[in-house]
C-alpha positions, 0 to 999 in steps of 0.5 A: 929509341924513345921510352914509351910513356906505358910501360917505360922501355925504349922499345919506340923508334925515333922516327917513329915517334916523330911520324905518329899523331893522333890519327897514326898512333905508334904502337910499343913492341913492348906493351902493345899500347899505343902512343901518339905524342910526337918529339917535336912538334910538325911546326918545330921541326919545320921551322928548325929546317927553314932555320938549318936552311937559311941562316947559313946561307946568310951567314955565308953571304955577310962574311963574304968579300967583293974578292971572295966573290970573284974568287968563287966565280974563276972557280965555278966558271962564272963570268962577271963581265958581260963580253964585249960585241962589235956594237958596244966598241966605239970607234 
């Protein structure tokens, strides 16, 4: 719960408080009045998920070996050789 900025209590949900904006103001079960200052701003919160989503992803990729890699492919069933066809046997 956040306090509403009115009267000081913790009467603001908050996701409620993160959804409100000018034009949706979230009203204070307590007072009544309205408040429409968000946590966090809508350009924050995307670039924090933007940051969530990728920077693990890399993280994850550079400490990653050529045999690790190989690993991951046995256990997911991925094939890293392309299969051999009778055009590609020479002889």
């Amino acid at each position: 719960m956040v306090k509403c900025p009115h009267c000081g209590h913790r009467s603001i949900s908050l996701l409620q408080k993160f959804l409100s904006s000018r034009s949706r103001p979230v009203e204070c079960r307590h007072c009544s009045r309205h408040s429409a200052t968000p946590v966090v701003t809508h350009f924050q919160f995307v670039i924090g998920v933007i940051y969530l989503a990728v920077f693990p992803n890399l993280l994850l990729a550079a400490t990653l070996r050529l045999t690790d890699i190989a690993v991951l492919a046995v256990i997911f069933g991925i094939k890293l050789v392309a299969p051999m066809t009778e055009s590609s046997v020479i002889g």
